[in-house]
MARKOL-124119 format. One record per residue (C-alpha): residue number from 1; residue in one letter; chain; x, y, z. Coordinates in steps of 0.02 Angstrom, whole numbers. Example, Ala and Ser with C-alpha at 12.3 -4.5 7.8 and 13.67 -1.06 7.14 Angstrom:
   donu   torke   lumlum       px       py       pz
      1       A        A      615     -225      390
      2       S        A      684      -53      357
END
This chain:
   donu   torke   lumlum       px       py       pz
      1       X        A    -1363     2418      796
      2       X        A    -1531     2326      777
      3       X        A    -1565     2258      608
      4       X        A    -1755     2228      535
      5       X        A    -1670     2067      453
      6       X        A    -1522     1950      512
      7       X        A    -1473     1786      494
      8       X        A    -1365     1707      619
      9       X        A    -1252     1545      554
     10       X        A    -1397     1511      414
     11       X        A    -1363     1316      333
     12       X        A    -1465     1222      255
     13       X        A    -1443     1040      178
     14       X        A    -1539      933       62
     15       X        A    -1527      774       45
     16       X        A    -1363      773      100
     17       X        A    -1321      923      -19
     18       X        A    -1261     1085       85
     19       X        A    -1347     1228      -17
     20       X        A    -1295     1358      106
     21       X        A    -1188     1366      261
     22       X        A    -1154     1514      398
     23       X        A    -1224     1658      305
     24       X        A    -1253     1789      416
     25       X        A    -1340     1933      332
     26       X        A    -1364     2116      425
     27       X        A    -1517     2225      332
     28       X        A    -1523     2390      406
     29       X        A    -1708     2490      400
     30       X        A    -1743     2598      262
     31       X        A    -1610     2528      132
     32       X        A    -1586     2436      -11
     33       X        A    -1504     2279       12
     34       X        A    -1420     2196     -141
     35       X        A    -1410     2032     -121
     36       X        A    -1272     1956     -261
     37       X        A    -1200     1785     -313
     38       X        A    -1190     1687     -453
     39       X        A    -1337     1543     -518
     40       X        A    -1334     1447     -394
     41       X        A    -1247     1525     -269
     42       X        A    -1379     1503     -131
     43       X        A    -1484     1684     -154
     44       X        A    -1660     1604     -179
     45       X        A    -1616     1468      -51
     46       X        A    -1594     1602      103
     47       X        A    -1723     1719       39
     48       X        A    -1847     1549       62
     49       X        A    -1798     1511      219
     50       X        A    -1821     1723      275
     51       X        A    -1987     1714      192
     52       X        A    -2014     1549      296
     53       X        A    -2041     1433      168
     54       X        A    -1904     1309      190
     55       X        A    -1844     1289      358
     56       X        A    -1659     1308      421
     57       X        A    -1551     1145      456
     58       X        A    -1480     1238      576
     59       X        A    -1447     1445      631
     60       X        A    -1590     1571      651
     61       X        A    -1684     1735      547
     62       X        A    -1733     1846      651
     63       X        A    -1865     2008      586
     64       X        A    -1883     2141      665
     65       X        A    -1775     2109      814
     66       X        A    -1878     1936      836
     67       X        A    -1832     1755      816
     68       X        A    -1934     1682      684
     69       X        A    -2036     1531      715
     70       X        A    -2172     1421      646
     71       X        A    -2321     1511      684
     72       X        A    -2223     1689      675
     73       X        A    -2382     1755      561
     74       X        A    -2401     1946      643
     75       X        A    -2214     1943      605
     76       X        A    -2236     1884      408
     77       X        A    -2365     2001      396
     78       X        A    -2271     2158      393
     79       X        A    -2180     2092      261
     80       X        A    -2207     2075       67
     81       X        A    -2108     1954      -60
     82       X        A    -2081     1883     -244
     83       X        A    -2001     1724     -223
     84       X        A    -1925     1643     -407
     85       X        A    -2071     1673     -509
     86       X        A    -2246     1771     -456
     87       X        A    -2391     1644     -462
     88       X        A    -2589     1707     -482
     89       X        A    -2768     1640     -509
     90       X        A    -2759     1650     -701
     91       X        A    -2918     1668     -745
     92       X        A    -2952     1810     -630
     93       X        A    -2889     1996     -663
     94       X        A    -2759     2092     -588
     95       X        A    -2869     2192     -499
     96       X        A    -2965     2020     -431
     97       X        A    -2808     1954     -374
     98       X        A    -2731     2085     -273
     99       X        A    -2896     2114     -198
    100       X        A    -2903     1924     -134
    101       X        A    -2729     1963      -76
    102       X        A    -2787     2095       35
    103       X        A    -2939     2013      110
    104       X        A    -2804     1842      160
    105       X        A    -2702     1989      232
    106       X        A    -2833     2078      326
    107       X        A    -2795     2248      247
    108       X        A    -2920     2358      192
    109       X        A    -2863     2549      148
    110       X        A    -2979     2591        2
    111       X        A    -2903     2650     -173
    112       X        A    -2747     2547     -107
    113       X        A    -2774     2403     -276
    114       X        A    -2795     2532     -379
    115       X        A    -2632     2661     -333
    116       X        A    -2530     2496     -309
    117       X        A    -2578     2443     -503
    118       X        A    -2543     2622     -574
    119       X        A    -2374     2623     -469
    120       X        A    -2326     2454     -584
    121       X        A    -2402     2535     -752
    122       X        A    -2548     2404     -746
    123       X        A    -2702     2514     -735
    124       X        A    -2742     2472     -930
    125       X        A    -2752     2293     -887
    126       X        A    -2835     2295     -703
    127       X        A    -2980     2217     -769
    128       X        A    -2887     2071     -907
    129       X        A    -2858     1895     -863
    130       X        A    -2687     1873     -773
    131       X        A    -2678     1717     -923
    132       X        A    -2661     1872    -1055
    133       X        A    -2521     1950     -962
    134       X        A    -2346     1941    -1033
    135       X        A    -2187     1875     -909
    136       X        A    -2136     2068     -880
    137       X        A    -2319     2131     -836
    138       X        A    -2347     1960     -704
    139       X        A    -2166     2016     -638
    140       X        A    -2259     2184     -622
    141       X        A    -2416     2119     -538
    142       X        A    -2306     2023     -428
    143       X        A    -2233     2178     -348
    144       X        A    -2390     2272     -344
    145       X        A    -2437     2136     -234
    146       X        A    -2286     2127     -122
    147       X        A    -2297     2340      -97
    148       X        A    -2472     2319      -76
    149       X        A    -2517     2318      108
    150       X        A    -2368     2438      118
    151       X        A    -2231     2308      194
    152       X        A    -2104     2370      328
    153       X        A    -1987     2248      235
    154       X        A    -2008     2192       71
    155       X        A    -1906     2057      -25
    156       X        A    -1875     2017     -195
    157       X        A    -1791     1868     -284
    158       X        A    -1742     1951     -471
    159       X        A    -1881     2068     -469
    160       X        A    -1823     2131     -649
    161       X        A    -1860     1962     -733
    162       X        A    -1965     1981     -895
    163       X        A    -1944     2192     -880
    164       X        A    -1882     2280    -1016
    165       X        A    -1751     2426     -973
    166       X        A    -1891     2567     -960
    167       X        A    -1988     2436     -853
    168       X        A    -1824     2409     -753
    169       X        A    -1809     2601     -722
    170       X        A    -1978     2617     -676
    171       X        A    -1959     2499     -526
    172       X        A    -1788     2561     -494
    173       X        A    -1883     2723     -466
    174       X        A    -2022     2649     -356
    175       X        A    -1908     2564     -229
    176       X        A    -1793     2742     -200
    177       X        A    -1966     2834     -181
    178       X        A    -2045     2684      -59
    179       X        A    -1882     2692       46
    180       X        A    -1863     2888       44
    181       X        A    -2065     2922       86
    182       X        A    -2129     2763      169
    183       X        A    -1979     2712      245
    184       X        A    -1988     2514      179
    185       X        A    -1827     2424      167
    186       X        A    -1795     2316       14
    187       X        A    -1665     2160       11
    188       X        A    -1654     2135     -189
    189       X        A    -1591     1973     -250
    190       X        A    -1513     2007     -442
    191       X        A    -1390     1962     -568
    192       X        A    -1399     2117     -660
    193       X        A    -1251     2212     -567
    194       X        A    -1282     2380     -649
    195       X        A    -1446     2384     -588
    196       X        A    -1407     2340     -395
    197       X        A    -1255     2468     -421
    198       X        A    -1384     2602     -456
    199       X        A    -1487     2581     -305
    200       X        A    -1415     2468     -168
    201       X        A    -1357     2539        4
    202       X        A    -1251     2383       48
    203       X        A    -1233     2243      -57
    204       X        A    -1210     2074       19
    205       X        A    -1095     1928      -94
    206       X        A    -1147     1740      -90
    207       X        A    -1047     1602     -167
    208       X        A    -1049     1425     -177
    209       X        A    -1174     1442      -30
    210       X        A    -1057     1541       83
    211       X        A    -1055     1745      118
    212       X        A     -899     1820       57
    213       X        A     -941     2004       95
    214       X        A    -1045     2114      170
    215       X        A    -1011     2289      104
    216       X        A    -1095     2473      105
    217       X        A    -1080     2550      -86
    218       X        A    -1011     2709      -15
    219       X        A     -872     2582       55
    220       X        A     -820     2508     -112
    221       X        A     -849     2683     -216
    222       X        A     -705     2781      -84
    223       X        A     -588     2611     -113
    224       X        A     -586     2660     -256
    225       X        A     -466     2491     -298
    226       X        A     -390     2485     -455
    227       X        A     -367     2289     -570
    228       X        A     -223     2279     -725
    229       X        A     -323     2213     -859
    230       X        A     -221     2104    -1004
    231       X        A     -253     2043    -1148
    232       X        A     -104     1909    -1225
    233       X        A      -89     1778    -1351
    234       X        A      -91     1621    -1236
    235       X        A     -183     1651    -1070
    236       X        A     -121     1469    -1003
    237       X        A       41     1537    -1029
    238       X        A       24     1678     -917
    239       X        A      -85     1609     -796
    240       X        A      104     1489     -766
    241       X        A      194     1630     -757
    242       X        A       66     1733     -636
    243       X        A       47     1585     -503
    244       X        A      233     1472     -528
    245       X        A      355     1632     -555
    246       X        A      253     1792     -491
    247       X        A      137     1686     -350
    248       X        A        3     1797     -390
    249       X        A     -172     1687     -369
    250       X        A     -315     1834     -368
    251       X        A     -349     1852     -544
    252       X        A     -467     1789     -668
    253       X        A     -465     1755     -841
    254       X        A     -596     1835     -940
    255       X        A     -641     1764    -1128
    256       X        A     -510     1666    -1172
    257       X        A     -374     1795    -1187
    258       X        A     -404     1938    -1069
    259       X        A     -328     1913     -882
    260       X        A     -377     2032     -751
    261       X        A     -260     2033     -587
    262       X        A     -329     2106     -414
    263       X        A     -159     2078     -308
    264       X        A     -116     2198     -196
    265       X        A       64     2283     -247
    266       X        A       69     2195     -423
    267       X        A      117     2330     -536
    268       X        A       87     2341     -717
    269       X        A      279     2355     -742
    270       X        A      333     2205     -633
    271       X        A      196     2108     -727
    272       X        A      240     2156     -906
    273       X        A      429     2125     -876
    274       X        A      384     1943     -801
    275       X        A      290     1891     -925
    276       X        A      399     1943    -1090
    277       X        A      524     1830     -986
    278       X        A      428     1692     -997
    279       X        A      369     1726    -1183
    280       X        A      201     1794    -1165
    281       X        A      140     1895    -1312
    282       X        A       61     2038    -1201
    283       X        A      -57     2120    -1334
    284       X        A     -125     2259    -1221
    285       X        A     -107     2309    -1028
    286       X        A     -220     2417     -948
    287       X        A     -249     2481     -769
    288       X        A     -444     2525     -717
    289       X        A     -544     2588     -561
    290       X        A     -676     2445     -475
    291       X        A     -849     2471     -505
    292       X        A     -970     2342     -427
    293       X        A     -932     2216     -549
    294       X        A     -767     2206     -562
    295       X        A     -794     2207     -364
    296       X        A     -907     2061     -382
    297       X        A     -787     1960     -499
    298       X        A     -642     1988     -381
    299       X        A     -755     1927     -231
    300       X        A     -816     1765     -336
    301       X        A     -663     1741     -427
    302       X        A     -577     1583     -435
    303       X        A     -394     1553     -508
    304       X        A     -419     1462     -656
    305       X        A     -253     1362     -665
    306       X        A     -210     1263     -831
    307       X        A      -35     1230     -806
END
């Protein structure tokens, strides 16, 4: 299968610090790609070097079925971005700005500014100083610009920063009807799960620089994988009992007195009767269906042993 983005043993160090290692990253044309870890995990690091920013220590991306390279600009050009935070000419207007951005880009479809601001819910303030704009309506101008020249592949590091939920919706929106008419793919870089549930084709998990999973929604909705969920009076306790007695190790204590176990076979019977041996105060046990999150924890999760 050809891929409009992939990474192939991505690493990069800095000064002597190994942000990311190995990743290899498959984006497929026409989807939304949900790209998930935790702070720090490595997203905006790999999104930089695919936006060619920061070069690789070692590995290669490759767009559109072609290495990139230094002076790779037709390639860059079909693409649009929002890298950490959008930056503008302040004192210019919205309208000002994303014309600029289109003459640098050689693009010139008229009525294109215009539809792009009314897409983002900015035609009131076209003509206002980018300085008077709040955080969620530069987020907004930010995107404008990357849809702008109407990018086979656009990318987007937290593009719901500073949006309020209608705002998130509204963008939400824009990416399904950009993929389903103009056939752009996205690769979405978030922390909000709910929101990448809602939208995202595949989902791709970072942590502590390394990929742990590349995975289609449809994949992890006909799992369907079930966690026990408990909640006891001394999780240190139980976390003994789960690893020393049990040798259970994928589960991850939520709170301070919730525990939520992933092993295959563990039963909520075998579990319960293990843990009253060993004097655990179980105060509740429940068994639940995976959504993306609990899918997420489980891939991130480490055992947090306190014994």
């Amino acid at each position: 299968m050809s891929y409009i983005l992939q990474t192939n043993h991505l690493s990069k160090t800095i000064d002597g610090k190994e942000l990311v290692k190995d990743v290899n990253i498959h984006v497929k044309k026409g989807e939304v790609y949900g790209f998930l870890g935790p702070n720090g995990a490595g997203k905006t690091t790999v999104m930089k070097m695919v936006a060619n920013l920061w070069k690789p220590t070692s590995g290669t991306v490759a767009l559109f079925g072609k290495a990139l390279e230094k002076n790779s600009y037709e390639t860059l050009k079909r693409m649009g971005s929002v890298i950490e935070f959008p930056t503008f000419y302040e004192h210019m207007s919205g309208t000002d700005n994303l014309q600029l951005h289109c003459e640098y880009m050689g693009y010139y479809n008229k009525g294109s500014v215009e539809e792009a601001l009314e897409m983002l819910g900015l035609s009131d303030a076209a003509n206002k100083p980018v300085r008077s704009y709040s955080l969620g309506m530069k987020q907004r101008l930010g995107i404008a610009r990357a849809i702008l020249c109407r990018p086979e592949f656009v990318l987007l590091d937290e593009p719901a920063n500073g949006l309020d939920p209608a705002g998130m919706k509204q963008i939400r929106d824009l990416f399904r009807m950009l993929c389903a008419e103009y056939g752009m793919t996205f690769m979405i870089s978030s922390h909000l799960l709910s929101e990448i549930e809602s939208i995202a084709d595949t989902i791709g998990i970072i942590h502590h620089g390394k990929m742990r999973k590349e995975i289609s929604m449809k994949e992890i909705s006909e799992m369907n994988t079930a966690y026990i969920e408990l909640a006891v009076e001394d999780t240190k306790k139980a976390a003994y009992a789960l690893v020393e007695k049990m040798r259970l190790n994928h589960f991850k204590i939520i709170g301070g007195s919730k525990i939520r176990i992933y092993e295959q076979g563990a039963t909520v019977q075998k579990i319960s009767k293990e843990l009253i041996k060993n004097d655990v105060e179980i105060v509740s046990v429940n068994q639940h269906t995976e959504t993306l999150e609990d899918y997420f924890l489980k891939m991130t999760a480490e055992v947090e042993k306190s014994c």
